[in-house]
N, C-alpha and C positions, 0 to 999 in steps of 0.2 A: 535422342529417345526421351529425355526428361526426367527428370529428380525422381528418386525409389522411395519408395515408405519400407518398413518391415510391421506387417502386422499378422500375430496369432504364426509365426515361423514363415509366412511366408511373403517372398517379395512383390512388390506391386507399385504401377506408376500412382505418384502421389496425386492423382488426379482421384484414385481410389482410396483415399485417406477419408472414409465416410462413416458413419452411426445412423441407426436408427433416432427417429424422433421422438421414437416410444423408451430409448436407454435411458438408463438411471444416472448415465453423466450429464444426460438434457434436460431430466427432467428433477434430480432433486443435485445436481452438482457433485454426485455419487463417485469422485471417480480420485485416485492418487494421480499424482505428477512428478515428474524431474524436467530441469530443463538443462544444460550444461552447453558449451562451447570448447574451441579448440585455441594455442596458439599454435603458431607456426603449423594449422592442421591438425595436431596430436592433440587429443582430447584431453583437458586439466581434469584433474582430481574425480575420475568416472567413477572410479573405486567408491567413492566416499558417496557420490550421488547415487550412486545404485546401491546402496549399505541403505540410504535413508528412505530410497523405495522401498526396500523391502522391509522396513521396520513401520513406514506408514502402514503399507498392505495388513502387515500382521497388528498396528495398533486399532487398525477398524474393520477388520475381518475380511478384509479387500482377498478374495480370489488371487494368488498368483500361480501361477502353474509353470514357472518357469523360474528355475535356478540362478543363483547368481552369475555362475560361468557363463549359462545360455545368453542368460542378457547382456552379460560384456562381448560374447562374440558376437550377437545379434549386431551390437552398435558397432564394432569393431567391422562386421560385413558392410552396413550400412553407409558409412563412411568408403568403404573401398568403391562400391557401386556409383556411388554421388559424387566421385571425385575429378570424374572429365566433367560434372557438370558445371564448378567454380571455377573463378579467375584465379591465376595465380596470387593474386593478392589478397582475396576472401578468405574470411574466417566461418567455421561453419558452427550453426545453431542446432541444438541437434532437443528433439521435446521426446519422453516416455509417459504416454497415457497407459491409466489400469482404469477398469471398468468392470463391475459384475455383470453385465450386460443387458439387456432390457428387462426393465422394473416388472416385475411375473405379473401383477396385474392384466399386461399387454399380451404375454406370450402367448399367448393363440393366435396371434396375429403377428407376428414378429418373433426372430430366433433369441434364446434365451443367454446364447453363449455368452461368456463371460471372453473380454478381450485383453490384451496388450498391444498399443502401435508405438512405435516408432518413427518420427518424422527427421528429413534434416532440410536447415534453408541455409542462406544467407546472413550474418551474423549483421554485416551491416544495415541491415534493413531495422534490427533493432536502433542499434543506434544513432539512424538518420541524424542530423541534425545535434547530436549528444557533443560533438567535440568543444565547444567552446568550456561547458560545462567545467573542462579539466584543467582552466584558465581561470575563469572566473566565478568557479564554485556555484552552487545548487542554494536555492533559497528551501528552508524548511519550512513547512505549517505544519502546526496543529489541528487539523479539525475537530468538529463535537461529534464524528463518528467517532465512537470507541472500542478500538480494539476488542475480539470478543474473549470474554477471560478462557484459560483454557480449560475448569470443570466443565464450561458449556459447549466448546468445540476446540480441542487440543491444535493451539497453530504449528506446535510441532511435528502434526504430519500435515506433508504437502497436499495440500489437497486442491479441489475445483470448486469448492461454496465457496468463492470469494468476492460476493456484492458488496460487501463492507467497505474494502478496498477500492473495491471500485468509486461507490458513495466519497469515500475519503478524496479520493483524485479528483472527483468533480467537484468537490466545494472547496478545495481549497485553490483552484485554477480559477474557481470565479474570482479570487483576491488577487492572485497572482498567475497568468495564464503561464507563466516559464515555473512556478513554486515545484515542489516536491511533499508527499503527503507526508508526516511524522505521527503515527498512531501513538495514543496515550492509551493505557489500561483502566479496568474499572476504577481505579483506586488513584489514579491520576498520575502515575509514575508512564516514563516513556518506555514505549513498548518497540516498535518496529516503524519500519517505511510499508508502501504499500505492497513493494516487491526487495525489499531489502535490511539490511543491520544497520545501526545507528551505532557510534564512537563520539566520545567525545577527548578531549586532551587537558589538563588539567595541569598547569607547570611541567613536571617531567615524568606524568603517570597518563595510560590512556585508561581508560572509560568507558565500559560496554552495559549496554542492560544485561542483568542475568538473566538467564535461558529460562525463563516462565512462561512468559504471557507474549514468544516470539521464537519464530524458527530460528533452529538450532543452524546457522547458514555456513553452508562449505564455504564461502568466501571470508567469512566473520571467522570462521577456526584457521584460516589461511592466516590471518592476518594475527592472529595470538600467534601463532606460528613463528611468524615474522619477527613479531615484538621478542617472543622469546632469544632466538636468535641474535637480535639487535643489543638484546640488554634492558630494552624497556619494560618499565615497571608496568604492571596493567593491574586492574579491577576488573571483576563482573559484578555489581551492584545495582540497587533500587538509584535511577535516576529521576529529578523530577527540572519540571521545567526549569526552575532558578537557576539548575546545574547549566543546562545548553544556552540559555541565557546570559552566562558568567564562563563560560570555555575561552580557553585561549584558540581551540582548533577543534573542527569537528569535521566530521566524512562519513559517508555511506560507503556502504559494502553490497555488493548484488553481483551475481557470476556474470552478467553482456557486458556491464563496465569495467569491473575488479574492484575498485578505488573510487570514488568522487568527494573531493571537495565541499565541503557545507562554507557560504561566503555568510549567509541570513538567517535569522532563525525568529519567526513571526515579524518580521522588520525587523531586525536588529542584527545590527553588524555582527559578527561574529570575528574575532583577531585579528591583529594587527594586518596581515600579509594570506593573500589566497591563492595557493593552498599554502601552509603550515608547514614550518620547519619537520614537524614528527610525521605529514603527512605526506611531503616530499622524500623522507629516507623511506617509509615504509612504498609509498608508489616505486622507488627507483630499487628497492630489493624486491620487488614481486617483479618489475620488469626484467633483472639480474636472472633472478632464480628460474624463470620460463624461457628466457631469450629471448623477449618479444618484445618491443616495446610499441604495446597499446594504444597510448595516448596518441604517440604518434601518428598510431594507422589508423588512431580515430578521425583526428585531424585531414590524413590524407582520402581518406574514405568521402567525407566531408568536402573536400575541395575538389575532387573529381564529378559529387552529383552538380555541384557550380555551373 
């Protein structure tokens, strides 16, 4: 039959996972998001990504008309629906758009409803080609896109204006076509990846930007989480470039991966060993704690498109 969407309560082949041209998510990037995955199937930390929906929605007066329960069964149905449509070995992708829906300029020509959908894919498709990455770590750039500070556009709600990001991706893949983008803020302090958190490790302390000028990321609190648990010492602080420059271990944080390795950071080595003694215990407790282990199935994911 084909992969289900959930959109506005009701189910539909995702072939009808469609907007107007005339919506305010096409035309000014009008719209909140979540994206989240499963392991073993069971969706990690949905609680927490649908907590940061609904605090986006309410920080930009985003329309939601649907409760927190609705939306956890929504994703909860939507998953049971999708379920003959995976391999047994696939991990599922699952995206929440919110929309007020076509910018009222249009509405005479188009319906004004405000929407919610629900998508799910294949997990692997994000991370085609990603396995190596968790071997031989991620090169970081800087580009001179900068970060947008958050009086001008709060990155702590998820949102769809994200050309910025994008710009960041494409200039620093001209330097390095495998790099990773590492956003810096107005003020020159390290801010975010283009879809992710930045750590650094420092002797026997880890190393987070504080939550300003960067989404507050369910994988990033995952990983305090962890460090708690483990005993490590952590900061949230103003980082500037010297710091990533001067780390003994750094990694990214983003919910399709969990964990990645930083080996570069503008060309320069980055530690001794990749990945990192503190980055190796935190990857094999997030593997622990889910049952899953990730890397591996990234690897194996990887060696079947072969």
């Amino acid at each position: 039959m084909g992969r289900m969407i959930w959109r506005n309560g009701l189910f539909l082949l995702e072939s009808q996972a469609v907007q107007s041209v005339y919506d305010g998510a096409s035309l000014y990037g009008d719209c909140a998001f979540e994206m989240m995955r499963t392991f073993n199937k069971q969706p990690f930390r949905l609680e927490a990504h649908l907590d940061r929906l609904i605090d986006s929605c309410r920080a930009v007066y985003m329309p939601l008309n649907y409760t927190f329960r609705q939306l956890k069964m929504a994703h909860e149905d939507l998953l049971a629906r999708n379920r003959h449509e995976f391999s047994p070995d696939d991990e599922i992708r699952t995206m929440v758009n919110v929309s007020r829906g076509v910018f009222p300029l249009y509405s005479a020509i188009a319906n004004c409803e405000p929407w919610v959908m629900m998508t799910a894919f294949p997990l692997r498709w994000v991370l085609k080609g990603m396995s190596r990455y968790y071997r031989e770590g991620v090169h970081a750039i800087t580009p001179s896109q900068r970060q947008i500070p958050a009086q001008f556009l709060d990155p702590k709600v998820k949102n769809r204006s994200r050309l910025h990001y994008r710009l960041a991706e494409l200039e620093v893949k001209r330097a390095d076509s495998n790099a990773w983008a590492l956003l810096l803020d107005d003020q020159g302090f390290v801010a975010e990846g283009s879809g992710s958190n930045f750590f650094i490790v420092q002797g026997d302390r880890l190393i987070t930007p504080e939550p300003r000028n960067c989404l507050r990321g369910v994988s990033r609190n995952y990983v305090l989480s962890l460090a708690r648990e483990l005993g490590i010492d952590y900061r949230e602080r103003n980082l500037e470039t010297y710091d990533a420059i001067n780390a003994d271990e750094s990694f990214f944080t983003g919910t399709p991966f969990s964990i990645m390795p930083v080996s570069q950071f503008n060309f320069r080595r980055i530690g001794r060993t990749v990945p990192g003694e503190m980055t190796r215990a935190l990857t094999q407790a997030w593997i622990d704690r889910v049952g899953c282990d990730f890397v591996q199935q990234s690897q194996l994911w990887d060696k079947h498109e072969r």
